[in-house]
Structure formats: C-alpha cells, structure tokens
NUVO-557452 format. One line per 8 residues: their letters; for each residue x, y, z of N, C-alpha, C. Coordinates in nm, 3 decimals, m for minus. Layout:
A> X:Y:Z:X:Y:Z:X:Y:Z; ...
This chain:
XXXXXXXX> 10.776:11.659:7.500:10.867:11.609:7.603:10.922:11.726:7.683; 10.923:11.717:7.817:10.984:11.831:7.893:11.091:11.770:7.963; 11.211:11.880:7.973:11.338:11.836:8.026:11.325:11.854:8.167; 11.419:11.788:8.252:11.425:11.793:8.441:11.457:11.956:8.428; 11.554:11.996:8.342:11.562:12.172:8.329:11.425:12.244:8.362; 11.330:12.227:8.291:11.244:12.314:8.232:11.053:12.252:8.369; 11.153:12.193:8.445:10.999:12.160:8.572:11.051:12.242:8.655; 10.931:12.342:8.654:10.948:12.459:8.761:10.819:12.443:8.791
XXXXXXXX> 10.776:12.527:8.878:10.665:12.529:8.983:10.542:12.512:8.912; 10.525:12.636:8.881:10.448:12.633:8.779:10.358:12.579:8.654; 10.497:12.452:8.628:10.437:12.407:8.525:10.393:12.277:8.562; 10.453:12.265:8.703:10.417:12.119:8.786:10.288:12.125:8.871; 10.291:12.286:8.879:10.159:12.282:8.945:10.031:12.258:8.835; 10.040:12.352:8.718:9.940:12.300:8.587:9.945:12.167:8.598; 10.051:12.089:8.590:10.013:11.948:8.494:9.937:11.915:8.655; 9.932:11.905:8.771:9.891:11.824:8.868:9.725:11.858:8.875
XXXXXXXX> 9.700:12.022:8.861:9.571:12.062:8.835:9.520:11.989:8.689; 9.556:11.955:8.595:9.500:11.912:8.492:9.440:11.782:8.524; 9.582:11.698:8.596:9.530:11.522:8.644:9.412:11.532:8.740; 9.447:11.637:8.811:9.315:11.655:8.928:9.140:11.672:8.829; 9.143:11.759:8.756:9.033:11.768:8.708:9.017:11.649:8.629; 9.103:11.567:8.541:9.082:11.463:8.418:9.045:11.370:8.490; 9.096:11.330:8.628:9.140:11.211:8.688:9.071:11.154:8.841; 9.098:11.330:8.855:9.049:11.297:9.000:9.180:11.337:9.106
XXXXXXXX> 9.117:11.369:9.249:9.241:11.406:9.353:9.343:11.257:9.379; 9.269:11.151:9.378:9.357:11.062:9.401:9.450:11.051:9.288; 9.439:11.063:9.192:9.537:11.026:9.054:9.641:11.145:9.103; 9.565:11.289:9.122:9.684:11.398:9.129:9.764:11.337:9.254; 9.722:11.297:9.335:9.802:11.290:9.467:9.884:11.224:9.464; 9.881:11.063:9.366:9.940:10.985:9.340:10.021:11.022:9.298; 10.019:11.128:9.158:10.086:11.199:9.055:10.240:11.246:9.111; 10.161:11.354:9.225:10.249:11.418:9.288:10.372:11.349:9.406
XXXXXXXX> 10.309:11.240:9.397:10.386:11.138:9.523:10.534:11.122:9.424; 10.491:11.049:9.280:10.555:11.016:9.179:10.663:11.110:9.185; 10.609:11.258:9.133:10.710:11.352:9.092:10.830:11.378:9.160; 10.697:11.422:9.335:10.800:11.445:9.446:10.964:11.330:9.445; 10.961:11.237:9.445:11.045:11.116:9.460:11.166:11.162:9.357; 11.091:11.161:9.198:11.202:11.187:9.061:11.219:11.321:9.104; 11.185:11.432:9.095:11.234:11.542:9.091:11.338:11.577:9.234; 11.290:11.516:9.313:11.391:11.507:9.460:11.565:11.421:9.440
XXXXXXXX> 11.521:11.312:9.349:11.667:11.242:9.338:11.714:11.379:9.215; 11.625:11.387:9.122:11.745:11.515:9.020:11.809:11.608:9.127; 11.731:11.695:9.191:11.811:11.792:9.286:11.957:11.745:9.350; 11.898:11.617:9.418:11.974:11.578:9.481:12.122:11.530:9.412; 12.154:11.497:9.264:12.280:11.516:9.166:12.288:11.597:9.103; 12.195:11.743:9.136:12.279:11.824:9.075:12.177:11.919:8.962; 12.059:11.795:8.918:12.037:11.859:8.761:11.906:11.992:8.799; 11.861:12.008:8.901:11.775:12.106:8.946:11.812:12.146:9.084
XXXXXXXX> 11.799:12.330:9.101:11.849:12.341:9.183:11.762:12.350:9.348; 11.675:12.292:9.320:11.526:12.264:9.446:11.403:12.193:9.382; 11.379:12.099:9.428:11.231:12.006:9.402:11.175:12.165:9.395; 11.076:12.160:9.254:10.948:12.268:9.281:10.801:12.191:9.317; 10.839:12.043:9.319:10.690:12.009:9.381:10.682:12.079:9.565; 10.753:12.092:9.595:10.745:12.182:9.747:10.657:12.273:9.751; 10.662:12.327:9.602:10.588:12.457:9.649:10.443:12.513:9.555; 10.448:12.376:9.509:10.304:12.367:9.410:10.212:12.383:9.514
XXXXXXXX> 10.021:12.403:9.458:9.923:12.370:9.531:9.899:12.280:9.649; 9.806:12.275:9.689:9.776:12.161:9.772:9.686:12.076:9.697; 9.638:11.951:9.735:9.561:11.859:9.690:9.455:11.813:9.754; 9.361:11.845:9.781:9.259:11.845:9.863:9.138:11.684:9.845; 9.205:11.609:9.883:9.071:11.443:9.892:8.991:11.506:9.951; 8.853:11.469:9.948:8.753:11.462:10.012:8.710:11.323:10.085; 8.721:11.315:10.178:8.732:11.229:10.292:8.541:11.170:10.265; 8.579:11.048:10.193:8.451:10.945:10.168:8.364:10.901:10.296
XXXXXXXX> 8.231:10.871:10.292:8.211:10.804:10.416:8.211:10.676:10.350; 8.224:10.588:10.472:8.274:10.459:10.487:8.062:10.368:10.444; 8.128:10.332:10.344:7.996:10.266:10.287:8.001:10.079:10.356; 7.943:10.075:10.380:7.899:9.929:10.437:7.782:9.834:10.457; 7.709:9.750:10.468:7.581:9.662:10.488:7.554:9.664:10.639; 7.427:9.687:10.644:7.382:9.655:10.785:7.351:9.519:10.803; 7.365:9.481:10.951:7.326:9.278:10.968:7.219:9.212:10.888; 7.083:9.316:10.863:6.932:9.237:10.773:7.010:9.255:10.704
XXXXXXXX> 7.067:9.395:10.605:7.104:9.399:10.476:7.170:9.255:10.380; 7.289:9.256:10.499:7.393:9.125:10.466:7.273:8.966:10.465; 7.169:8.936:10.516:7.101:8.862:10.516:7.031:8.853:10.439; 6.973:8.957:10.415:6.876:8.962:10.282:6.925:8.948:10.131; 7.021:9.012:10.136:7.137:8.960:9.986:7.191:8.835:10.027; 7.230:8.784:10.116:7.253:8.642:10.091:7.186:8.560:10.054; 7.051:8.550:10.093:6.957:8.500:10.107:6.919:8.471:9.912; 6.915:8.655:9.887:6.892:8.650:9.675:6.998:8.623:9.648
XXXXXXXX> 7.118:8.594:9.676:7.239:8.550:9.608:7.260:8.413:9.597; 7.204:8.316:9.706:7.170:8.185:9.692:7.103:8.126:9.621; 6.969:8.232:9.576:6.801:8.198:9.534:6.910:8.191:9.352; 7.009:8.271:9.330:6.996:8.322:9.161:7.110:8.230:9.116; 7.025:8.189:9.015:7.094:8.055:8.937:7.212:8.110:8.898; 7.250:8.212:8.832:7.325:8.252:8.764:7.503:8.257:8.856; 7.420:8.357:8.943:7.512:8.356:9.049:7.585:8.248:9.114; 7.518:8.180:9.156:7.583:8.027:9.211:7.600:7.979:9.114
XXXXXXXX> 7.597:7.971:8.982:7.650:7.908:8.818:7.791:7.952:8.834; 7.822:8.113:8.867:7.950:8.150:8.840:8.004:8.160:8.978; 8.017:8.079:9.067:8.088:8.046:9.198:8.059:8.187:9.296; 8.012:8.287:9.278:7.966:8.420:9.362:7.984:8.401:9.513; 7.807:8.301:9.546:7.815:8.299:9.673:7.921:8.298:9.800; 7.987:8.199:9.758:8.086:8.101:9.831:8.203:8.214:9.835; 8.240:8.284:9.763:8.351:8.395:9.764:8.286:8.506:9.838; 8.166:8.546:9.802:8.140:8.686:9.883:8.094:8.642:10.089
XXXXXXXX> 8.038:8.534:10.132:8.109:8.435:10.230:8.197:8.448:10.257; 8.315:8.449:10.202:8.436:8.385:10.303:8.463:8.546:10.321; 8.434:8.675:10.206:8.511:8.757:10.236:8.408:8.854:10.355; 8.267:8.823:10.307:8.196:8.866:10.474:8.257:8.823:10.619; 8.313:8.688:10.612:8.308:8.673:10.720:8.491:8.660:10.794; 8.551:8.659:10.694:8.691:8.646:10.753:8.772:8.818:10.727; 8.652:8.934:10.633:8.722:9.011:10.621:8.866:9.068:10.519; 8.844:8.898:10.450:8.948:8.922:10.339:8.957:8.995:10.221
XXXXXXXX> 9.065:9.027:10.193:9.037:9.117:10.037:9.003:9.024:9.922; 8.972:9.028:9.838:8.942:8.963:9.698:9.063:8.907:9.690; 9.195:8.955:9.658:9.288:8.855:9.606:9.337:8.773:9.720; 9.320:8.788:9.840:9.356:8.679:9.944:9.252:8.578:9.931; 9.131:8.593:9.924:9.012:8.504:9.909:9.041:8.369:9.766; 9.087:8.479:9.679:9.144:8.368:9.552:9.265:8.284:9.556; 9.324:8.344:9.654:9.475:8.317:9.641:9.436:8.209:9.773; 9.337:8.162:9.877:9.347:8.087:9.934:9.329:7.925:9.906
XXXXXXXX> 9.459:7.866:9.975:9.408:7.692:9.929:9.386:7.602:10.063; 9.351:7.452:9.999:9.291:7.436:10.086:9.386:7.359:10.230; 9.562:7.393:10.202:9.673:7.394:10.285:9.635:7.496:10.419; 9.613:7.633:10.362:9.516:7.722:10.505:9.459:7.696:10.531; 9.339:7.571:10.550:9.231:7.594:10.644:9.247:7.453:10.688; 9.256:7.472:10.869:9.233:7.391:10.979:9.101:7.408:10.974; 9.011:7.264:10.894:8.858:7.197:10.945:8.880:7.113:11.044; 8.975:7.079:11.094:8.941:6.957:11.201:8.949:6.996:11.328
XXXXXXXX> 8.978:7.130:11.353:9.058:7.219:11.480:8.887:7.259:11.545; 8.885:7.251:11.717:8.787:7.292:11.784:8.782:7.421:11.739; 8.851:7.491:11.713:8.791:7.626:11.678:8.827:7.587:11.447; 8.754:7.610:11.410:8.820:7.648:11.268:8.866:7.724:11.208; 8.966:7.794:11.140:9.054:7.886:11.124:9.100:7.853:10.979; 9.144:8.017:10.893:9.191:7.990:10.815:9.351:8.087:10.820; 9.443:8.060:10.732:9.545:8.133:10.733:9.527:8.224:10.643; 9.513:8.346:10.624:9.534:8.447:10.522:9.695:8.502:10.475
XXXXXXXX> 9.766:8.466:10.378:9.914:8.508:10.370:9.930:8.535:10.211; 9.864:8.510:10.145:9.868:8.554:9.972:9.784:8.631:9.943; 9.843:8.646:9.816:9.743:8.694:9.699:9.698:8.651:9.520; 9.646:8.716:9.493:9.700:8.702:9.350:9.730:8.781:9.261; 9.825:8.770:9.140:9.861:8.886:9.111:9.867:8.843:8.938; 9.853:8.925:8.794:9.880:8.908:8.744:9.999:8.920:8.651; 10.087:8.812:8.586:10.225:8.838:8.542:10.223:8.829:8.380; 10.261:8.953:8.329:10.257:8.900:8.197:10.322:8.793:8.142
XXXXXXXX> 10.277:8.727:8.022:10.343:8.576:7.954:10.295:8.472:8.075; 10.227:8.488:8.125:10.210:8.386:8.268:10.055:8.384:8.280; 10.041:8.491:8.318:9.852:8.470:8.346:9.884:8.531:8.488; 9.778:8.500:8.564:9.728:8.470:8.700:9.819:8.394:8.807; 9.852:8.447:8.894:9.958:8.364:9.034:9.946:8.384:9.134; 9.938:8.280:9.218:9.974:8.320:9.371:10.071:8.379:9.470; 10.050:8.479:9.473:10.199:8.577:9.514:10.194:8.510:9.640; 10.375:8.465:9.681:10.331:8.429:9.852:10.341:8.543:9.896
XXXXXXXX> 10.291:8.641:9.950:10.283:8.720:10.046:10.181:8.816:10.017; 10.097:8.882:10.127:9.977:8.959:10.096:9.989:9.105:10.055; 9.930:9.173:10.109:9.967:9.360:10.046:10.044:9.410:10.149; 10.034:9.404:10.321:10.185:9.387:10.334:10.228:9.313:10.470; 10.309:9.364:10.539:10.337:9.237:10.615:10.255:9.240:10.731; 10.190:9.295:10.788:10.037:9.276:10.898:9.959:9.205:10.857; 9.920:9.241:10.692:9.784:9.112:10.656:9.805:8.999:10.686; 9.964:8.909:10.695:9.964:8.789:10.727:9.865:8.729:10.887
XXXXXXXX> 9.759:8.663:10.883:9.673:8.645:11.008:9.609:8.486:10.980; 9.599:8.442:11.130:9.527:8.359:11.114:9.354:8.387:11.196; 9.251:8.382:11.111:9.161:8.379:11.123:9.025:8.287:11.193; 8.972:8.330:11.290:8.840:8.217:11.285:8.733:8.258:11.204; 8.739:8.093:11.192:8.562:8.110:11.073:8.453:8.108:11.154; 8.401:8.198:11.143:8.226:8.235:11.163:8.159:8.091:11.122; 8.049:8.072:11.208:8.002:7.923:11.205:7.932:7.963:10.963; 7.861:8.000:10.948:7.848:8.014:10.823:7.924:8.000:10.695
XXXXXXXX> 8.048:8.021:10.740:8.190:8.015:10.610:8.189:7.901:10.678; 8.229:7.848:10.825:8.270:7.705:10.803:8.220:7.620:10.760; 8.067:7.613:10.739:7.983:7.552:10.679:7.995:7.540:10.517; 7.949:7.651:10.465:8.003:7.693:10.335:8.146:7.593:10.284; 8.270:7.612:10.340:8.375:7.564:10.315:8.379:7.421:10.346; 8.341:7.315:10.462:8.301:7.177:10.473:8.239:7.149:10.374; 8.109:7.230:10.292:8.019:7.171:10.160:8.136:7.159:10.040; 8.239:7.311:10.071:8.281:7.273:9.909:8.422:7.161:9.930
XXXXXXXX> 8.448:7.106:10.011:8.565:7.026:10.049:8.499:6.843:9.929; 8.389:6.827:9.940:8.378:6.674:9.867:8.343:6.742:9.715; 8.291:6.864:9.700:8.272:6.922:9.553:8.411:6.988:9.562; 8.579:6.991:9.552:8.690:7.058:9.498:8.711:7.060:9.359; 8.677:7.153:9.277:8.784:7.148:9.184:8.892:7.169:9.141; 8.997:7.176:9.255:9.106:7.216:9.243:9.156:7.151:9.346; 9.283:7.080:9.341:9.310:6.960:9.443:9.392:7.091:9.558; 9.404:7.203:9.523:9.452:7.294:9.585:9.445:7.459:9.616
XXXXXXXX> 9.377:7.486:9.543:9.291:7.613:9.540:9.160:7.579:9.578; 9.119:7.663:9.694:8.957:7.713:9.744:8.833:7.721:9.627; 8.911:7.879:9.587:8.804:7.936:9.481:8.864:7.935:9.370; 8.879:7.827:9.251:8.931:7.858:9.122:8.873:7.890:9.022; 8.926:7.910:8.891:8.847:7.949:8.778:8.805:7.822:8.775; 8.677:7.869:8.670:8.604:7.716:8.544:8.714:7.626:8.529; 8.801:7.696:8.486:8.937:7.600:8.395:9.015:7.570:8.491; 9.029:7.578:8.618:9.090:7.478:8.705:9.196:7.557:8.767
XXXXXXXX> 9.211:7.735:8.656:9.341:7.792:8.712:9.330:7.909:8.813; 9.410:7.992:8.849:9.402:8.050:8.920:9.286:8.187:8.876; 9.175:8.202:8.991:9.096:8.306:8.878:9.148:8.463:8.930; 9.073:8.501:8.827:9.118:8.656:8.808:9.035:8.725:8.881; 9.075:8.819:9.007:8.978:8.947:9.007:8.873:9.021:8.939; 8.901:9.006:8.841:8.841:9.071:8.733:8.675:8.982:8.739; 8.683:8.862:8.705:8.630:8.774:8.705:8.536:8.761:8.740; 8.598:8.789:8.907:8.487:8.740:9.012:8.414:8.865:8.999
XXXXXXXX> 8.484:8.996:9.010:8.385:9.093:8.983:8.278:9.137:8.899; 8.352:9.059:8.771:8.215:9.074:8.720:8.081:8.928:8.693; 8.116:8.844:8.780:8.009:8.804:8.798:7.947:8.859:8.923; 7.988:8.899:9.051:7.939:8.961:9.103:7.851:9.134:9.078; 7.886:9.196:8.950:7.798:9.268:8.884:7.715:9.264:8.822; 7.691:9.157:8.744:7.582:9.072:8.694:7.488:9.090:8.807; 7.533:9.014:8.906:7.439:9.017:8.994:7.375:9.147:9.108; 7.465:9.213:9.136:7.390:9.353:9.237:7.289:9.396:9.121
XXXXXXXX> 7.383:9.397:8.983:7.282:9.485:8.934:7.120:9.447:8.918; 7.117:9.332:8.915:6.972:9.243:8.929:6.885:9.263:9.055; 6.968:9.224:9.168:6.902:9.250:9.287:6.885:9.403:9.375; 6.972:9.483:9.241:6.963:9.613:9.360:7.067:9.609:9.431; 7.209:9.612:9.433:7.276:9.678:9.531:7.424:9.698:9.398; 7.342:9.802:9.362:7.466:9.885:9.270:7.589:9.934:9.332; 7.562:9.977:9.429:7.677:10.054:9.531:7.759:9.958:9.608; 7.691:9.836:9.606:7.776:9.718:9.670:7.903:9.644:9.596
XXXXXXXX> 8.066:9.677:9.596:8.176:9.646:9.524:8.208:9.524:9.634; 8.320:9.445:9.577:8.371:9.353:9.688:8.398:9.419:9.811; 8.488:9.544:9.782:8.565:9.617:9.888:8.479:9.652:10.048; 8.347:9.606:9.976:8.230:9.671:10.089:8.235:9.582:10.222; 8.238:9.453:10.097:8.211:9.308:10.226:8.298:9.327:10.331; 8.473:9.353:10.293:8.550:9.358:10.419:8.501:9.532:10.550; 8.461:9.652:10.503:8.404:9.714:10.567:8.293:9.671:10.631; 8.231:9.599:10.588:8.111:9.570:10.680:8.123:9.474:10.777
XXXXXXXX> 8.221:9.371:10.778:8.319:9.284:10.887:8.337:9.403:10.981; 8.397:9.521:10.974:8.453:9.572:11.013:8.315:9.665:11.099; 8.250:9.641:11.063:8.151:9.802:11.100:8.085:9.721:11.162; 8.052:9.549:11.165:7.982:9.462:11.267:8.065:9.468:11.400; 8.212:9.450:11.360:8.279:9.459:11.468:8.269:9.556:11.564; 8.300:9.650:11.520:8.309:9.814:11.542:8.410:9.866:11.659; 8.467:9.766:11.769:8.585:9.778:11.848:8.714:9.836:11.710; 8.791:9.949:11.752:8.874:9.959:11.674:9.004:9.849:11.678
XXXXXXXX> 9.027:9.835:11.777:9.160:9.735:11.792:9.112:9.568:11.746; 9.015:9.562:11.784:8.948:9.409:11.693:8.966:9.427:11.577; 8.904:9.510:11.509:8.891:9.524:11.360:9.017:9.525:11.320; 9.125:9.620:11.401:9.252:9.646:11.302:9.345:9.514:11.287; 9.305:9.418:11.438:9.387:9.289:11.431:9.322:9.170:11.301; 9.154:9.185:11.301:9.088:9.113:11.209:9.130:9.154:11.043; 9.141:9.267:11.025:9.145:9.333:10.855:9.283:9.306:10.835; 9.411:9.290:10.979:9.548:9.300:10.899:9.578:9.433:10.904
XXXXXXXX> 9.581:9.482:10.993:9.651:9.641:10.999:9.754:9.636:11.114; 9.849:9.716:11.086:9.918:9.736:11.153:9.901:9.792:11.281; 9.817:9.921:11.338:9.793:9.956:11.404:9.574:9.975:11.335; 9.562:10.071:11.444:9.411:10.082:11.399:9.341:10.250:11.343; 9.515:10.331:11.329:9.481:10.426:11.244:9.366:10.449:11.122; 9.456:10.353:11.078:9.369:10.331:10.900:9.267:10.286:10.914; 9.219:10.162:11.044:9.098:10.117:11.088:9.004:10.233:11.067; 9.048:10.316:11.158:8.926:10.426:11.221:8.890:10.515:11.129
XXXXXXXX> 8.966:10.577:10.997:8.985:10.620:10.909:8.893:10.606:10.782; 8.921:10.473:10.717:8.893:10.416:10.662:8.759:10.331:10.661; 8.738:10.238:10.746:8.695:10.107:10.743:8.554:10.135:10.856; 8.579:10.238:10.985:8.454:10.248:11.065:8.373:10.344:11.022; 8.254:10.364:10.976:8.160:10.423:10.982:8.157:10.534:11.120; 8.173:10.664:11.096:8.176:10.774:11.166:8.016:10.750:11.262; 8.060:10.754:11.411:7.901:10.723:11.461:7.823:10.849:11.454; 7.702:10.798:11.412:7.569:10.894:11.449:7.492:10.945:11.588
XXXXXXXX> 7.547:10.877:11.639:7.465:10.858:11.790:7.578:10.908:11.846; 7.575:11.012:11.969:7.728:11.056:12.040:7.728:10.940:12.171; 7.829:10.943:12.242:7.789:10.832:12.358:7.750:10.891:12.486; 7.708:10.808:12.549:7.573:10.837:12.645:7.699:10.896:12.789; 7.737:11.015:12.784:7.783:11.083:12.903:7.748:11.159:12.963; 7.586:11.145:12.962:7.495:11.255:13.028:7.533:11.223:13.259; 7.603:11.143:13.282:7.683:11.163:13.394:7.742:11.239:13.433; 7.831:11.253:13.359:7.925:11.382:13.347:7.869:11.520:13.316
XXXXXXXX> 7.778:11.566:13.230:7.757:11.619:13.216:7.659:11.709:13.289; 7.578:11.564:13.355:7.495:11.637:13.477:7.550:11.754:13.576; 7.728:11.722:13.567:7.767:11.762:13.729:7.773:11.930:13.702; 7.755:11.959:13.573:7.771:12.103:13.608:7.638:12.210:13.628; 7.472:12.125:13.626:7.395:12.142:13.658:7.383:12.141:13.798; 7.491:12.064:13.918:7.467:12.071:13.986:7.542:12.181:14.061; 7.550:12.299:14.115:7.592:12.417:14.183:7.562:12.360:14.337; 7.674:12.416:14.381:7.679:12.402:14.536:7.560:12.506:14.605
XXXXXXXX> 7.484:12.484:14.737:7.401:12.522:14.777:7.404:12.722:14.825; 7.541:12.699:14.836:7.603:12.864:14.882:7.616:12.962:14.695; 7.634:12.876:14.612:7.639:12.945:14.509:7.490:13.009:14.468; 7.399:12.868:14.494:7.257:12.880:14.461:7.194:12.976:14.502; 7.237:13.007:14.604:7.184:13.158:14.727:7.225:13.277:14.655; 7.327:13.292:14.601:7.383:13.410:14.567:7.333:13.427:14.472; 7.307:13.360:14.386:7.236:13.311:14.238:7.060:13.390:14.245; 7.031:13.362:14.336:6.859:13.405:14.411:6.844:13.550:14.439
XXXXXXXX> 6.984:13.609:14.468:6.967:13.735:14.542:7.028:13.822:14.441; 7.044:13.753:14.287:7.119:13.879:14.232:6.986:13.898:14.101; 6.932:14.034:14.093:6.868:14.050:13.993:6.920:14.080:13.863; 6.854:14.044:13.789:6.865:14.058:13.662:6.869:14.201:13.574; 6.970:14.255:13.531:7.004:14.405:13.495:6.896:14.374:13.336; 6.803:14.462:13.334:6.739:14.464:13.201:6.828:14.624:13.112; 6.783:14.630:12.971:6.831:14.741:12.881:6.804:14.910:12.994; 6.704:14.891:13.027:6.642:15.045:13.070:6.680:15.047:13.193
XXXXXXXX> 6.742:14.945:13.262:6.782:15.011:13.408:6.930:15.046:13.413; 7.016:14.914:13.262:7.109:14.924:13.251:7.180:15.107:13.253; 7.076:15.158:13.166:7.050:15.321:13.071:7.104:15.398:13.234; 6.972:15.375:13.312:6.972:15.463:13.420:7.065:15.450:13.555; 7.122:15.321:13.563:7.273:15.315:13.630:7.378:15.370:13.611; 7.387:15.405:13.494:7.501:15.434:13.374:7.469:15.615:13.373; 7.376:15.646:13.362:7.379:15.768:13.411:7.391:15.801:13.565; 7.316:15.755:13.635:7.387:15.792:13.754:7.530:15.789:13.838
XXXXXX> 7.554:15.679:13.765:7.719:15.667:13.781:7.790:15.859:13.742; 7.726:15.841:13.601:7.802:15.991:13.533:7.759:16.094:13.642; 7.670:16.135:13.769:7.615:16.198:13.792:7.733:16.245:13.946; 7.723:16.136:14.009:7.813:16.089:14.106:7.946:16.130:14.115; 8.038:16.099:13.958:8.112:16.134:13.891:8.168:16.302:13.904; 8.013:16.337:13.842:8.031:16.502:13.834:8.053:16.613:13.964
C-alpha cells in the first residue's frame, strides 16, 4: 500500500510505465487520467504539495487506422451470414443489419423496442435513445439514455433494415424489445458477440468486431458532417479521427496546380536568354572576378 505522502514523480511515473507495458497505452492513459483527478483533489487540501502526475512521462497511442468493409465486402458476408444455419439459429443476421445500416452501437441495437420504430411513416425511421447496461442483482437493462447526449437521433432505415424489421414484426418475441434474448429478456452484449464469433471465424472475417459495422456506415458515407450527424457526434472531430478511413487517393487539384506551370510570356524570354552556369565555368568566373579585384 502506498500513502498520498509517498506519490512522487517518480514512482508515478514507474507504476504508469509498468501499466503501459502489462496493459497497453490505453490502460496507462486511462491510468493516468485516474491519478491526475485523485492526486489533484489531495494537493488541492493540503495532503501533497503539487500533483507529480504533471511531470511524469508522456504516453504515446499509436493512432490505429480506421478498419472497415468495403460495399462487395458488406454483401458478400451478408449474403454467408444468411446462408449459415447457425447464425440465423442465434438471431446474428438481423442485429448485424440494423447496426450496418442505421450505424448503431451494439447496446443501442439491443436496447431498441419496437415503441422506436415508425413502419407506417413515408419515410421509415427509427429512434436511437438507449442502451443496455448491466446491474448487479438485476441482470441486463435498458438504460434510458445512450453514451451521451448527441447519440440521441432519429434515424432513416435503408430500404434493407426496413425490410428485415417488417419480417421480424409478425415473428416478435418480445411484445417490446426488437432484438431479445432466447429467454425473452433483455440480451447481453456479450452474447451477441459471441455468436457473432462463431461465425467470422467460419467465414473468414476474424478482424471483423461489431464496432466495424458502425465504421463502415461511416466510410460508405464518407461526408464528414453526414457521418457525425448519422453516428451521434457532437461535432465531426471524432468523426474524422476515428471513424473515416484516411484517403489514399489525394484530390484531383491539378487546376490549381497547373497555374504555376504557366509563366507569363516576358518571364519566358528572360528564362531563354539566361545560360546555364556549369561547375568549370563556375571555377573560371570566380577567378576572374579575383583577377579584376587585384
């Protein structure tokens, strides 16, 4: 046990390098978020006389690229995700759907009932505003409110989810939940994930987590301000950050760029009449200068 006395720089910087190597930069960063906060209120009554997280290391993330499905990709796994018994045994399809196409996170997708979705509306739409969360002595719940207050959105459904969602409206098992467990209750994250691992791992897409489906909404889109209003962001910082795939291709401003190929006709002249100084004449200018000189 170490006392608020005895955290000095030093020893805050070790323990954060230790989480970093055991854990990883995100755990340290987290770590350090933690400390910063407790060790800032001790200062602040008295029991230390300066936060030493100030003056620890730095923490260096390595900035991920943004993993996502291309349009065949997303077609072609739908396509084996339909075909596999197993999968449609454990409700898969119909969840990785709604979250392709509305962009939702996993626990908004579970946490949706069937109170959010306008089927009868010329356009169809769902409301995204929960989640789910687990409570001990309780199980599984629908938190009213999402991760934070931007995610609240109302959504249109892509002609495919609306379809999808009209089929499962006369098959409900839940006079009020979308996607529920077997047992009628609220299901678990956990859950869905791992029937959805069952399955990549069969068809080949190991690298494919839920988290992907809402990036790849996002990377179809690829407008930043669409995406950030579609995912629930506040602004489209985190969009661009996060969620877009860094482009490969630069954009086509060979317009602009032309104009400095183009030189005015009086420059071009002057340009014609000036020769080119090579090494050996450079030599013999340079002495005659000295000569002139003398």
């Amino acid at each position: 046990m170490v006392r608020i006395r005895e955290m000095s720089v030093a020893r805050c910087d070790r323990f954060l390098k230790d989480v970093e190597k055991g854990r990883g930069a995100s755990a340290a960063k987290h770590a350090k978020t933690v400390l910063t906060g407790v060790l800032g209120m001790a200062a602040r009554f008295g029991a230390l006389n300066a936060n030493p997280l100030r003056d620890v290391g730095s923490i260096h993330i390595e900035k991920k690229t943004v993993e996502a499905l291309e349009q065949l990709e997303v077609q072609q796994m739908r396509t084996l995700l339909y075909a596999d018994a197993d999968a449609v045994g454990r409700d898969i399809p119909g969840g990785v759907d709604f979250m392709l196409g509305t962009s939702a996170r996993i626990g908004e997708m579970l946490a949706t009932r069937w109170l959010d979705l306008d089927l009868e509306a010329d356009v169809l739409t769902v409301r995204l505003h929960a989640t789910v969360i687990f409570v001990k002595g309780v199980g599984m719940v629908v938190q009213e409110h999402p991760k934070t207050s931007s995610s609240r959105r109302i959504v249109p459904l892509p002609g495919f989810v609306a379809r999808m969602l009209l089929g499962r409206v006369n098959e409900a098992r839940h006079p009020e939940l979308v996607f529920p467990s077997h047992r009628g209750l609220v299901r678990d994250p956990a859950n869905f994930r791992k029937g959805w691992d069952a399955f990549k791992e069969r068809a080949g897409y190991e690298w494919v987590h839920p988290h992907v489906f809402r990036k790849t909404a996002a990377a179809l889109v690829k407008d930043p301000e669409l995406v950030a209003g579609l995912l629930g962001h506040a602004d489209s910082t985190v969009t661009k950050t996060h969620y877009l795939p860094r482009a490969t291709i630069a954009p086509d401003v060979r317009d602009r760029l032309d104009a400095m190929g183009d030189a005015p006709a009086s420059t071009q002249r002057k340009a014609r009449a000036v020769v080119p100084i090579n090494s050996e004449r450079r030599g013999r200018s340079q002495q005659a200068g000295v000569s002139e000189a003398g």
